[in-house]
C-alpha positions as CSV (number, residue, x, y, z in Angstrom):
1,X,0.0,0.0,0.0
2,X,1.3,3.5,0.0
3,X,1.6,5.9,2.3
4,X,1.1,7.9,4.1
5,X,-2.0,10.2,2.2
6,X,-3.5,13.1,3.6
7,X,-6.3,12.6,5.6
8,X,-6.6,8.9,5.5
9,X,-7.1,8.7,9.7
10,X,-8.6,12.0,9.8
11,X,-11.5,13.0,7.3
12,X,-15.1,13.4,6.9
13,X,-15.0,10.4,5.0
14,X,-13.4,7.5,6.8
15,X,-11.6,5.1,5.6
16,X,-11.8,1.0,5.4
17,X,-9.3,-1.7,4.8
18,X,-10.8,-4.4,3.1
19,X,-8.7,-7.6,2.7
20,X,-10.0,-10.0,0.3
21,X,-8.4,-13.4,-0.8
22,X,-9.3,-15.7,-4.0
23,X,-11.1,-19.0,-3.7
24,X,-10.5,-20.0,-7.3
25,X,-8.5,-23.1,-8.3
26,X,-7.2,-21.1,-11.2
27,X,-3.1,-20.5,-10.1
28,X,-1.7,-17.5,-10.3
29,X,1.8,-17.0,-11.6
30,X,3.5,-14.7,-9.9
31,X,6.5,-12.9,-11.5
32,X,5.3,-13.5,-14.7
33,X,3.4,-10.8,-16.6
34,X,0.0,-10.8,-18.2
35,X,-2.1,-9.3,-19.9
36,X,-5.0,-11.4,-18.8
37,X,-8.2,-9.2,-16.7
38,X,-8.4,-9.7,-13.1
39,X,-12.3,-11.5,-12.4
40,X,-13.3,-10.4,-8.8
41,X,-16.1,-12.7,-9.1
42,X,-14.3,-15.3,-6.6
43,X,-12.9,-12.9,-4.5
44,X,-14.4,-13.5,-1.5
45,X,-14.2,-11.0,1.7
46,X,-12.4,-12.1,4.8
47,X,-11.8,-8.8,6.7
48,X,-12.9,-5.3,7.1
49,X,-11.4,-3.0,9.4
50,X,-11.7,0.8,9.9
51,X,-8.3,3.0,9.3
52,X,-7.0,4.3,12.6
53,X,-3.9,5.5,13.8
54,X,-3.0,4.6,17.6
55,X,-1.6,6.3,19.1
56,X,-4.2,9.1,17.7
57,X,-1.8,12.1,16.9
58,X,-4.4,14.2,18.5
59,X,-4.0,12.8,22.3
60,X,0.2,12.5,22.1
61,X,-0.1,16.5,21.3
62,X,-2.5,17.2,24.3
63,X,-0.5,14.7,26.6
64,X,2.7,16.3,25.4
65,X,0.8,20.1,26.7
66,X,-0.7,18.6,29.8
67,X,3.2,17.6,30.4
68,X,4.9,21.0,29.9
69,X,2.0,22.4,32.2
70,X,2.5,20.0,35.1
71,X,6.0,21.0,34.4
72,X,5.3,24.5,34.9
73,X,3.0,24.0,38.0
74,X,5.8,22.3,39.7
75,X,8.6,24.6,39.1
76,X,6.3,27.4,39.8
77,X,5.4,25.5,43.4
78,X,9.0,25.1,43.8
79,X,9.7,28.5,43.2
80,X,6.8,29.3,45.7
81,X,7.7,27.3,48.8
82,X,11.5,28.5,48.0
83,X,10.5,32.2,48.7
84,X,8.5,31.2,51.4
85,X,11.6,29.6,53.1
86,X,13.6,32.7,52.4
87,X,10.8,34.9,54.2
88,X,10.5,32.4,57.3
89,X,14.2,32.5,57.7
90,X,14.6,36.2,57.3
């Protein structure tokens, strides 16, 4: 398959991966070219799955801001508890 396109995980119009495999007796060789026309008549459907990306890019970008803010609170509380050591001591 190729990849990645735009908008695969994340459009209006999701996306399914449909895996299908052939029941026919008729052997295929592979390697070999041909001009013969693919029939889908014996294809038969064996799986059908929707197209997501995990992790969704979405939640790493929010997990990655609620980290710098926990960051920030704590240096901020550090900061805090440092000047109120300075004033108790004074």
């Amino acid at each position: 398959m190729d990849g990645p396109l735009e908008n695969v995980f994340f459009s209006d119009d999701p996306k399914t991966l449909e895996i299908y495999v052939r029941r026919s007796k008729h052997e295929v060789q592979y390697g070999v070219p041909s001009q013969e026309r693919i029939n889908v008549a014996h294809l038969e459907l064996c799986m059908r799955m929707p197209m997501e990306y995990i992790p969704d890019p979405r939640t790493v970008i929010e997990d990655a801001q609620d980290k710098e803010k926990e960051d920030r609170d704590a240096a901020e509380r550090r900061r805090r508890a440092e000047e109120q050591r300075m004033i108790e001591e004074a």
